[in-house]
Structure formats: structure tokens, C-alpha cells
N, C-alpha and C positions, 0 to 999 in steps of 0.2 A: 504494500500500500504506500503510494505516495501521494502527500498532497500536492494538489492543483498550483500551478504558479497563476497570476491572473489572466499574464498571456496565454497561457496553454486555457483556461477557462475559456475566454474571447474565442480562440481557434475552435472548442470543442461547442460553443455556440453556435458560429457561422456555419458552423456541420451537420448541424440538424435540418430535417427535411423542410425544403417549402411549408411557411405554415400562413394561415388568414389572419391576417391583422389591417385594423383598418379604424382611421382615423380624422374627423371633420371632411366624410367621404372621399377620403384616398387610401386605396389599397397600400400596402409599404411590405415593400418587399426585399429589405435588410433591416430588421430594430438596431443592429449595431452600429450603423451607420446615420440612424436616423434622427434631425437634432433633437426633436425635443425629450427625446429616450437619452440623450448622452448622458446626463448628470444621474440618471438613473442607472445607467451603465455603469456608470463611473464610480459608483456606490457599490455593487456587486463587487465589481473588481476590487474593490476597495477591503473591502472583507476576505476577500480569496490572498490578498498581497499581508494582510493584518495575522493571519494563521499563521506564517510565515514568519513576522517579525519576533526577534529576539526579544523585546518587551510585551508584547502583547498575546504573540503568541500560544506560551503556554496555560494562559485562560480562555482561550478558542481550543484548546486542541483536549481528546480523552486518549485513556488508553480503553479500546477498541475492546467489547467482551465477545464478539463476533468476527473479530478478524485479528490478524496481528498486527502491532504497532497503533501508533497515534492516529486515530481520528480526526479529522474536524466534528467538534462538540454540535453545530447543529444536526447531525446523521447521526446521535445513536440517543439512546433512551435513558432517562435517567434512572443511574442505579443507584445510586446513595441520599444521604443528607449534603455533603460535599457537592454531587453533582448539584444539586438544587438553588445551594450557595451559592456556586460557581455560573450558574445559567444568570440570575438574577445579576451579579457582577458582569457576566460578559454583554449583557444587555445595558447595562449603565455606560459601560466604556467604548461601546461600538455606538452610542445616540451621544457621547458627549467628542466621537472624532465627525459623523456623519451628520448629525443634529436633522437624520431621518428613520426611517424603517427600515430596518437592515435588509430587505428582502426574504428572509428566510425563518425565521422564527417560526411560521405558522408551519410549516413541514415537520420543523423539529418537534412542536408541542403534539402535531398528529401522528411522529414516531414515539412519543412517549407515549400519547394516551391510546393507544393502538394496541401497542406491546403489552400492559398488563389486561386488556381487554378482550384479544385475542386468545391469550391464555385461560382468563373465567369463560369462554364459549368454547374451547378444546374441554376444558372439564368435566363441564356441563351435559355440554352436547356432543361428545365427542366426535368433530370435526379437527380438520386439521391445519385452519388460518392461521393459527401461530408459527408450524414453522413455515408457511408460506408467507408470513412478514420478515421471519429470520431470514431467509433467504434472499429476500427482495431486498432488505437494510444489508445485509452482504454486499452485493452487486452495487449499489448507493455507496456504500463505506468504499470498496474498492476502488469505487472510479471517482470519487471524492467530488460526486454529482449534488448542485442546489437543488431543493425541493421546497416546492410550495404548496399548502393545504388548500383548496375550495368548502369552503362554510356556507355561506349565506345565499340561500336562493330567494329569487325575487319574492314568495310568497302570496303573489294577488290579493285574492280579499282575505284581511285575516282574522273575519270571524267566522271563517270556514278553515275544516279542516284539509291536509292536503286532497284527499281523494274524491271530496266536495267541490274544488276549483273549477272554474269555467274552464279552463285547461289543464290537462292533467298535469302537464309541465313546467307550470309556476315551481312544481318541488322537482328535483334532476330526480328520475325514476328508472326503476329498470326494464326498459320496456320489453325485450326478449330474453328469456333463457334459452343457454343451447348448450350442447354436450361438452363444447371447449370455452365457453364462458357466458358472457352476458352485452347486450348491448344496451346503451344508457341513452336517454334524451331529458331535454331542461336546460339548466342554465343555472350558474353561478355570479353574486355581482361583488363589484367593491373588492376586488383579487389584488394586490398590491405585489409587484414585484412578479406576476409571471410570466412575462413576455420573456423575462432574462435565467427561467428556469428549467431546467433538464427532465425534470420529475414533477407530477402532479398528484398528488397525494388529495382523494375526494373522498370525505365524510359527511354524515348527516344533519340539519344543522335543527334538525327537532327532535324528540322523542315522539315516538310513531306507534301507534294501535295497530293491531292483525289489521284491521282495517285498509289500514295504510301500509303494507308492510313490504310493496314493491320500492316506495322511499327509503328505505332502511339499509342502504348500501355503502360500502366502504370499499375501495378499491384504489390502487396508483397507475398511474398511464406518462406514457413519455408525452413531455409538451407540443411534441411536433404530432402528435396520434391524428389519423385522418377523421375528419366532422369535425373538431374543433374551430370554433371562428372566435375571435377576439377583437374587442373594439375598445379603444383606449377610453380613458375617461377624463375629462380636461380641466385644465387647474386655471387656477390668475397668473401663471406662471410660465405656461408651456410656450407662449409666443418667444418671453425672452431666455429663456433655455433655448430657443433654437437659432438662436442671432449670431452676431461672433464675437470674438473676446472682449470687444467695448460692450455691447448690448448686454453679455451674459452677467458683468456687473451689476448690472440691476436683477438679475437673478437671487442675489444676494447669498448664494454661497457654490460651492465643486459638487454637495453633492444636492441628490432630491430622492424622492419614489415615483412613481406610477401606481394606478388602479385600473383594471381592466373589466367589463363585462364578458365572460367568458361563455358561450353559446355548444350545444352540445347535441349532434345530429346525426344518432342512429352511430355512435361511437361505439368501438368494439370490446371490449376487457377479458384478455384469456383468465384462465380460473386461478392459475397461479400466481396471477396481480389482483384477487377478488379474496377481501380479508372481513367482509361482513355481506348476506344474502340472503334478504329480505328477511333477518334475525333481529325484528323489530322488538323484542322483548328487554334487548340489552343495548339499545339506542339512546337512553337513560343514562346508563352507566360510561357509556363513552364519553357522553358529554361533560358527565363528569370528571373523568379522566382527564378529557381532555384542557376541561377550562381548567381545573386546576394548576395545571400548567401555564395556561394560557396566562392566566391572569396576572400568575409572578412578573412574566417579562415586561404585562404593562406598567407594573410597578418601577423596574428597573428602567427602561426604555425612556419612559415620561421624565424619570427623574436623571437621565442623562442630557436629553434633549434640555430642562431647563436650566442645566448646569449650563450650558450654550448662551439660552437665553440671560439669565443672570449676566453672566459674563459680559454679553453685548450692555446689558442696561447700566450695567456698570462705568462701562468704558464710553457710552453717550453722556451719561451724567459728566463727567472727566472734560468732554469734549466741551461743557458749557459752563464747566467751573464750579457745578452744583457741589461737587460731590463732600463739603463739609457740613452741609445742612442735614439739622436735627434727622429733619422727617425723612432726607433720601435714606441716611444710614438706617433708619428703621425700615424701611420699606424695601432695603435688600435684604434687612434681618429676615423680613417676614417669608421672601422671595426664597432662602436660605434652606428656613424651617419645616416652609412645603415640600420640597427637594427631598429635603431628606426624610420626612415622614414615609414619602411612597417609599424611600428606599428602605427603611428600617419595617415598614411591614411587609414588604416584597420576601425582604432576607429571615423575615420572623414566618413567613408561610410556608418557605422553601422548608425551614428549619423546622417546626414545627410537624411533620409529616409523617409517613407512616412509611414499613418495608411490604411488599406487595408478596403474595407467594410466587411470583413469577422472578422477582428479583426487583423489581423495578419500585421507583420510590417516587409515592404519590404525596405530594401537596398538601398543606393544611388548607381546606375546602374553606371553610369560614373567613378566612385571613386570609386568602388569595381573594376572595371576590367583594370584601374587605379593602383590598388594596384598588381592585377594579375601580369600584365606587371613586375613593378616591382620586386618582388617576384621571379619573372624568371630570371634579369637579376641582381640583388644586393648582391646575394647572392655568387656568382660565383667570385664576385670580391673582395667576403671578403676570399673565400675561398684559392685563388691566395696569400693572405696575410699569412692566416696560415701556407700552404703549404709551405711557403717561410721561416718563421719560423721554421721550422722542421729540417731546414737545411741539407738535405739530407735522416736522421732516417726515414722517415717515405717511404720511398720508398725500404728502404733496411733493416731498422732493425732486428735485429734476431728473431730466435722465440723464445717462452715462454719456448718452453721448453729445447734448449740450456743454457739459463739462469738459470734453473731450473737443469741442468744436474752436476751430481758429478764432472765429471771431465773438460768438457770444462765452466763450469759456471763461475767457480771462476777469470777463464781467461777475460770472458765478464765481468765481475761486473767490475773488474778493472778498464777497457775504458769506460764503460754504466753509471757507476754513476756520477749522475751530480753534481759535488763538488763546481759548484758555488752556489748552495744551503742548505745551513748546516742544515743535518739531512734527505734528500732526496737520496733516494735510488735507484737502477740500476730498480729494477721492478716497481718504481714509474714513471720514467722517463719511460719505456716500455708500460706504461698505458696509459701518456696520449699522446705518438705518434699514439700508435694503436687507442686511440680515434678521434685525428684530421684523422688518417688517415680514419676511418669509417664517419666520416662525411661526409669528402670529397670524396673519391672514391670506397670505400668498401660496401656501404651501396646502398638502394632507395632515401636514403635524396636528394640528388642532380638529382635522375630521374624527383623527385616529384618537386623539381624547377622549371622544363622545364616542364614536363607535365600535374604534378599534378593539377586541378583546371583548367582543360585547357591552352591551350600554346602560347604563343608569339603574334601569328597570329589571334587566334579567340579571346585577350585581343584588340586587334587592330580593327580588326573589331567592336566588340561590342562598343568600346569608339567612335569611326568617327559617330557608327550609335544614340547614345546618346547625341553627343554634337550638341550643339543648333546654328549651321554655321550663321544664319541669325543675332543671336544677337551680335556674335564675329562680323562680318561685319558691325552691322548696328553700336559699339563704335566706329571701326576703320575711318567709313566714318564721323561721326560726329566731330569724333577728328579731321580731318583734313580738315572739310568744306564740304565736298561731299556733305553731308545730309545737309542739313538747319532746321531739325526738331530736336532738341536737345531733347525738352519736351518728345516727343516720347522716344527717344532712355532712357532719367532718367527714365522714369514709368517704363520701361522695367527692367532697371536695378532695380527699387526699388522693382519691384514685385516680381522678383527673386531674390532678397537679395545676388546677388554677385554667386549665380551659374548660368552656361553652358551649365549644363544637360535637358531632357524634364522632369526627373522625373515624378511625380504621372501624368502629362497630357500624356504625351506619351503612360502610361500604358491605362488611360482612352480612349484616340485616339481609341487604339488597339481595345479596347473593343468594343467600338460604330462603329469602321466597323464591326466586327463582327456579333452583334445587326442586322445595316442594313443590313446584308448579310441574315440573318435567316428571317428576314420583308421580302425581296423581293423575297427568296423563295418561302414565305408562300402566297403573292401573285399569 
């Protein structure tokens, strides 16, 4: 196994087959070439060059329990407390060089949550997707291939469920069985980073009744797989990402993401890339699997990107002389404090976690989606901060290449440069406006707040349905006399050592109705 250099990544992209991409209706027929994907690009590569690096490196890289040698850590699954740590770190330090979406996290989180998941439906049902994921994460480990997970389908009306829809394909379903696999149609939306990935790793993004139970599939396909069509999705951005080196300045920074609508027509899936089949009973539990996961990294990610942020509001403040007054120092305090909250419950959810019988180490469910919540809502209030810093520049400033211009330039330098900082210059100050301002409003950064990782609503629900209401009750009543059984209510507390959550019993619960559900089947 060796890892990818970036160039060899780039070459082993330009390799893959003709695929449909299309964008403000034009076909594009090289993404690598294509401007407003570069910064997009350039962020992949960026990751593939960082595994590599002597600093950074060996928090990207595992050692491999499926192959020999080093990994890159988005391709295998986590197996420890360590790993858990370590994902949440490596997602802080890849948004605080990128100050975007690394492109791959969601592949990684669907190798995690996949892997012990695969394992409870071998048990169960003795099927045999688990090692048909072992073998598939083989092939991915060895050729140190990106992957990206498809989640979210468009959903139509959603106070119907999927099999109710005006179209049967608002949910991606499986429309055929056949002896060597299954053929899929639907559609995935909101896909970030797949146009630049090797692998497509597709999961369910609901929990699904017999009813429903052609939705209930999990399976990985190469990006190039014939049906697939892809249609970019457009930012405030994309124009000046595809300009040249004057213009891409108002881009406001090297790198960015993409989102794609991903469309799906009569696509093929042999059985040995087919790791859930129409096994809607345990649709549930994947998602659980898998957001657990998921949600660390938005803890980590958000609080990397505003370490960025901060940074930039910092160094505006600087550029205007503010930066001794009372309120700014408080109000990078507070900018600080956010940051690091998501990161301290990110690293306390990884921590927090349980060992799987598979090997595999799942997430504190409560405090990942905990952090979710969070995630969504802390970073909006730091961003109110910078914005306010900006003092007005970042809503109106010029463009690059005004500045840039013989004749009116010299006129903007004048007013642009910020003279309460000796030795900083009119396009320095142009730089880091146009970066708060992509932080903040230019970019996906702030879509991916609110939806990335799931949103607001479904961090709500998943925390009511994880927290342990009877033991909150049963302090509450003890503390005040209700209960007369103190001893009870201490063992409870001792045996949970101070968490809320059901954690590992819950999943176990899960399991053992499922269990007797297959017993009284078989009955």
C-alpha cells in the first residue's frame, strides 16, 4: 500500500471514464480543468499532499486492520477511543489549513457506520455484507481511492411517506433485482465534493417500514458508473473562482467545495458492492451508526473553519487600529469560546463511546448530536462578530481588479490601505475582507452549518431520543424527597458515571428486539 501523491490522485482522476456533468446548461467534459471546480480541486489535492506531510501527516494516516501499513484515516473505520480523538483532530486541522469541506469525511463516517452495521445483519441474518464491505474497504485502502457518501434525497412531499410519493423516486430505490445485483433509480442532493471522487458510497437517509423496504439500500459504485448524471450546484462564488489570478482574489481564498445534484438512471450495483437489500428493519440503526460519526466531524470541522474566521476578524480589526478597545477584545473572547466548545464536545463524544463487537468504536450518540446542535447554531454568532468587524468593506468593497487597474487603482490604494498597520497594504487588507466575506456569505461554509451533518431538528430529535428521562427524574425526585430510595437512585448514578445517554445498552436494546423479531418469525 502506498499512498497517493496529489499528482498521481489528479492523473488517476483524469482516468476515469466519461462521466455527465453539467453546469448553468453546459455539459463539461474535464472537472479538472474546469475553472470554477479548481479551488475545489485544489482542496482534494490538498488533502492527498497533507497525508504526506511530515507535520500533519501522521494525524491523517492509520495503521490499516485490513491491509498492511499506513492508511489514509478517511478509508478505514474506527476502531478505538484514539481513533475517535484523532478523526475529530484531523477535522479541526484540515478546516483550519482549507477553511472548507474536506471532500471526504462523509465516505469515511459511511465506512464507519457501515462496518459495525454490516456485522449486526451477518449475525442476525446470516448474510454475508460484512465481508463484502471488508473486501470493498480493501480495494479503497489499497489504491488509497477518495470516497464520498450520498445521504439526502430530494424527499417530495414530506408528509408522505417514501412509497406514498407522487414519484416513486423522490427516495433513490431499488428498482430491479437480479441474480448479479440490483439496479437503482432517484437521486441524491446537496453531495459536496463528488465530482473529485473515485468511490460513491450510497446509504439510506431515512428509516424505512416493510412498506418501504425497496428504499432500504446501501451499496458503493465507482463515480464514473454509467446512469449517473451530475449537475453542479452554484455559489456567490463560482463566477470568481473561474477568473484569473486578479479576479480569483476576490474569491477570497486557494481553496473552496462544491455540491452537486446527483441523478440516478437505471444504474447497475453487482452484489459484491451491495452491503444492505431492502433490510429495512436495520435502517434505524445505521443511521445511527452512522451520524454518530457524523456529527463528531461537524464539531471538529466548524471549529477549525472558525479558527480561520477569528483569525481574519482579528487581523481586520488590526487593519483599523480597533484592536485595543474594550469590546473588540471581548468579542474575540467570545469568538474564542465558541470554537472551542464545539471542539471540547466533539473530543468528549468521540471519547465518550463504546467498543462494538465487530471491533469498531461507536460515538457517544447524545454528545455527538449535542455537538451537531451546536455546530449549527455557534457559529453564526461568531460570524455576526466578524461581519461587524468588517465595518462595512466586506459588503461593498471593490474588486481586485479596480485595484489592480492603471488608472483608477492608484485612486483606491489611497483610501484601501490600512495605515493603522505599518507595512500592510491596500491588497492585503482586500484579502482578508474577501476572506471573512467567503466565510461568511460567499461560500457553502455556512450552508454546511445548518445542514451539513444534519440540521437543527433531526440534532433534537436524536438527543430527546438518547437521553435517559427516567434517571434525570429519578435525581430530581430524590433531591427533593419524592423518592425515599436514595441507594437506588446512587447505583444508578454510579453505574453511569455521570452520563444521560442509553449509550452501548440502547444500541444492545435495539439489537435484541430485532433478535426476537427474527425468533418469532422463525417460529
Amino acid at each position: 500500500m502506498t499512498l497517493k501523491s496529489s499528482q498521481e490522485y489528479l492523473e488517476s482522476i483524469k482516468k476515469r471514464k466519461p462521466m455527465e456533468i453539467w453546469f448553468r446548461g453546459e455539459k463539461i467534459d474535464d472537472p479538472t480543468t474546469y475553472g470554477p471546480l479548481s479551488s475545489s480541486l485544489n482542496a482534494m489535492m490538498k488533502v492527498y499532499e497533507l497525508a504526506q506531510d511530515s507535520d500533519i501527516g501522521p494525524l491523517m494516516t492509520v495503521e490499516s486492520t485490513l491491509v498492511n501499513g499506513l492508511v489514509n484515516f478517511y478509508v478505514a473505520p474506527l476502531m478505538s477511543r484514539e481513533d475517535a480523538v484523532k478523526k475529530t483532530k484531523m477535522a479541526r486541522i484540515l478546516a483550519e489549513v482549507l477553511g472548507c469541506c474536506s471532500h471526504r469525511c462523509t465516505g469515511s463516517e459511511a465506512i464507519s457506520g457501515l462496518y459495525p452495521l454490516t456485522y449486526d445483519m451477518d449475525e442476525i441474518k446470516g448474510t454475508d455484507y460484512h465481508e463484502r464491505l471488508k473486501k470493498w474497504i480493501k480495494y479503497v485502502q489499497d489504491n488509497d481511492l477518495a470516497c464520498t457518501a450520498t445521504l439526502t434525497d430530494p424527499k417530495g412531499d414530506r408528509k408522505l411517506t417514501a412509497n406514498k410519493q407522487k414519484h416513486p423516486d423522490f427516495y433513490l430505490r431499488i428498482k430491479e433485482k437480479r441474480d448479479d445485483g440490483i439496479v437503482i433509480s432517484g437521486a441524491k442532493v446537496n453531495q459536496t465534493g463528488i465530482i473529485f471522487a473515485h468511490e460513491v458510497v450510497i446509504v439510506p437517509t431515512n428509516a424505512f417500514s416493510e412498506d418501504e423496504k425497496e428504499y432500504a439500500v446501501a451499496c458503493a459504485i465507482p463515480a464514473d458508473t454509467p446512469g449517473m448524471t451530475y449537475v453542479l450546484g452554484r455559489t456567490p462564488q463560482d463566477l470568481r473562482l473561474a477568473g484569473d489570478e486578479i479576479e480569483k482574489i476576490d474569491a477570497g481564498k486557494e481553496f473552496a467545495d462544491h455540491q452537486a445534484t446527483v441523478i440516478f438512471e437505471d444504474v447497475f450495483v453487482p452484489n459484491e458492492r451491495i452491503f444492505m437489500c431492502e433490510d429495512y428493519e436495520f435502517t434505524p440503526l445505521l443511521l445511527e451508526y452512522f451520524t454518530a460519526v457524523h456529527r463528531i466531524t461537524a464539531g471538529g470541522c466548524k471549529c477549525g473553519g472558525l479558527c480561520m474566521l477569528t483569525g481574519a476578524a482579528d487581523l481586520a480589526i488590526e487593519y483599523i487600529g480597533a484592536e485595543k478597545a474594550g469590546h473588540v477584545k471581548n468579542k474575540l473572547a467570545e469568538m474564542v469560546i465558541k470554537l472551542e466548545t464545539l471542539y471540547a464536545l466533539s473530543l468528549a463524544a468521540g471519547f465518550e463511546g463504546f467498543e462494538h463487537p465487530s471491533g469498531a468504536w461507536i460515538p457517544n450518540s447524545l454528545l455527538a448530536h449535542c455537538t451537531k446542535f451546536q455546530a449549527t447554531c455557534l457559529p453564526f454568532e461568531d460570524i455576526a462578530i466578524a461581519r461587524e468587524f468588517l465595518t462595512g468593506w466586506g459588503e461593498t468593497a471593490p474588486a481586485a481588479k479596480d485595484l489592480f487597474h492603471p488608472v483608477i487603482g492608484p485612486k483606491l490604494e489611497k483610501y484601501f490601505t490600512p495605515v493603522a498597520k505599518e507595512g500592510a497594504t491596500a491588497e492585503d487588507r482586500l484579502r482578508v475582507v474577501r476572506l471573512i466575506e467567503h466565510l461568511c456569505r460567499g461560500s457553502n461554509w455556512t450552508a454546511m452549518a445548518i445542514h451539513g451533518g444534519g440540521n437543527m431538528e433531526a440534532a433534537r430529535l436524536m438527543a430527546y431520543r438518547h437521553t435517559d428521562w427516567n434517571k434525570l427524574k429519578d435525581i430530581a425526585a430524590t433531591a427533593c424527597g419524592v423518592s425515599k430510595d436514595k441507594k437506588k437512585t446512587y447505583r444508578k448514578i454510579a453505574e453511569r458515571k455521570g452520563q444521560i445517554d442509553f449509550g452501548e445498552k440502547g444500541f444492545k436494546a435495539y439489537l435484541d428486539k430485532l433478535k426476537k423479531g427474527k425468533e418469532e418469525k422463525q417460529v
